[in-house]
C-alpha positions as CSV (number, residue, x, y, z in Angstrom):
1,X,111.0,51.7,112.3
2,X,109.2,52.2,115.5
3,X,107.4,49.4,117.7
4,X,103.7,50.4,118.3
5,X,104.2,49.3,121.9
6,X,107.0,47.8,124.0
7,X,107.4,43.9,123.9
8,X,106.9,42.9,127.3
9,X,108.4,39.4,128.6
10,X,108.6,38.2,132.7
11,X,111.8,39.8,133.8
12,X,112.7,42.5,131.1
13,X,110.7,44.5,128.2
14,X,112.1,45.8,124.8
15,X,110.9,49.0,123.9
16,X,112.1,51.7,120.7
17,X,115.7,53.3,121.0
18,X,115.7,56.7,122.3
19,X,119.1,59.3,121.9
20,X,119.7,59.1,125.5
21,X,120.6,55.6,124.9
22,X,123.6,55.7,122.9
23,X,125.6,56.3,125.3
24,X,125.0,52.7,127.5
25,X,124.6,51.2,123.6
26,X,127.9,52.3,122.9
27,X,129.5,51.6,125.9
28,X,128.5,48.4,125.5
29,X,129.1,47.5,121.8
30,X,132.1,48.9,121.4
31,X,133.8,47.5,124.7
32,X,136.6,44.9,124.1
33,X,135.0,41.8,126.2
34,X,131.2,42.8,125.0
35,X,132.0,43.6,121.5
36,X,134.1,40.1,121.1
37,X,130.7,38.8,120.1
38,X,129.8,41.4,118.3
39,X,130.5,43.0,114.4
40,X,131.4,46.2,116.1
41,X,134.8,48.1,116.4
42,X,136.1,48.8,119.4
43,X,136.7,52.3,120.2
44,X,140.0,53.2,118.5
45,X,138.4,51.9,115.3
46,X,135.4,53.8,115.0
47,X,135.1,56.1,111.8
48,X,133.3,58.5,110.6
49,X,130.7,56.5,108.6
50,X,130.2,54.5,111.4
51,X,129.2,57.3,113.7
52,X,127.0,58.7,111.5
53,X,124.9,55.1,111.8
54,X,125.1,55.7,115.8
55,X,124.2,59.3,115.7
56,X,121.1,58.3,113.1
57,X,120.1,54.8,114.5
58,X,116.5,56.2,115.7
59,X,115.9,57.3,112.0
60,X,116.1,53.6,110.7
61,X,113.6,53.1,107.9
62,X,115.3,49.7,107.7
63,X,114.4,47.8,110.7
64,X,113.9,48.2,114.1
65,X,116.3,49.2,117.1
66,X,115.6,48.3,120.9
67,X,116.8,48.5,124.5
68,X,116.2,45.6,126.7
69,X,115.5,47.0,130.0
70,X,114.4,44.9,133.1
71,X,110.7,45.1,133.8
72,X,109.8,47.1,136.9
73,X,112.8,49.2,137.4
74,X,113.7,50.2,133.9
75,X,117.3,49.3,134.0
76,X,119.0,49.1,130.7
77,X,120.8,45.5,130.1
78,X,121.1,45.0,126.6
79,X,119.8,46.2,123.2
80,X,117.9,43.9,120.0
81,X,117.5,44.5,116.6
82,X,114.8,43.1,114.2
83,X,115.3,43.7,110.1
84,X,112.5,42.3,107.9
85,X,113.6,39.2,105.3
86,X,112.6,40.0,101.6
87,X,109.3,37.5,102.4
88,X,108.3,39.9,104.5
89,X,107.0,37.4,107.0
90,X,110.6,37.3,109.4
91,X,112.8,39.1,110.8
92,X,116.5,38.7,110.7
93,X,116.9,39.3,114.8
94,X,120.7,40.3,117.0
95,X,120.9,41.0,120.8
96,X,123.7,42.1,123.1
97,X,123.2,42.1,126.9
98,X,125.9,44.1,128.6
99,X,128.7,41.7,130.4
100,X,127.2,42.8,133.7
101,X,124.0,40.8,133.4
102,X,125.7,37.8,131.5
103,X,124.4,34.1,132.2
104,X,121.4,35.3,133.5
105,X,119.0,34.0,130.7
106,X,118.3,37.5,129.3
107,X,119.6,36.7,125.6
108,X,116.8,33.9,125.4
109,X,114.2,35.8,127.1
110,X,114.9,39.1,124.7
């Protein structure tokens, strides 16, 4: 699923997942310290199922996948994810900002 247009807050903006960002998603997820909070594997654990859900994660019929950059210079901090509930009306919603910009107040902004 694609946004129609980015979601724009004061310091940083979510906008749709693009391939040249799986990369800095990866990096990120699947980093010991980052991925502590996360239902990733690290590294050494990742199969081959599991890349096939990186290398399609722009294709997702499913729900949506996003960046979280900061606004003005485009930097990439984090990523979010937003699945629709069964009522239609919600979203189940994750986020990950990289360890970098930690204790910062992105999560609750994103």
């Amino acid at each position: 699923m694609k946004l129609e247009q980015r979601i724009q807050g004061k310091r940083i903006c979510l906008r749709n997942y693009k391939e040249s960002d799986l990369t800095f998603l990866t990096d990120m997820w699947l980093d010991e310290e980052n991925g502590k909070y996360l239902s990733d594997p690290t590294n050494e654990y990742v199969d081959r199922i599991y890349q096939k859900a990186l290398d399609t994660l722009g294709e997702s019929a499913y729900g949506y996948y996003l960046v979280i950059e900061l606004t003005g210079t485009g930097e990439r901090i984090g990523s979010a994810s937003m699945f629709p509930n069964e009522d239609g009306q919600s979203f189940d919603v994750g986020y990950c900002i990289h360890k970098s910009c930690w204790k910062r107040g992105y999560g609750s902004e994103a």
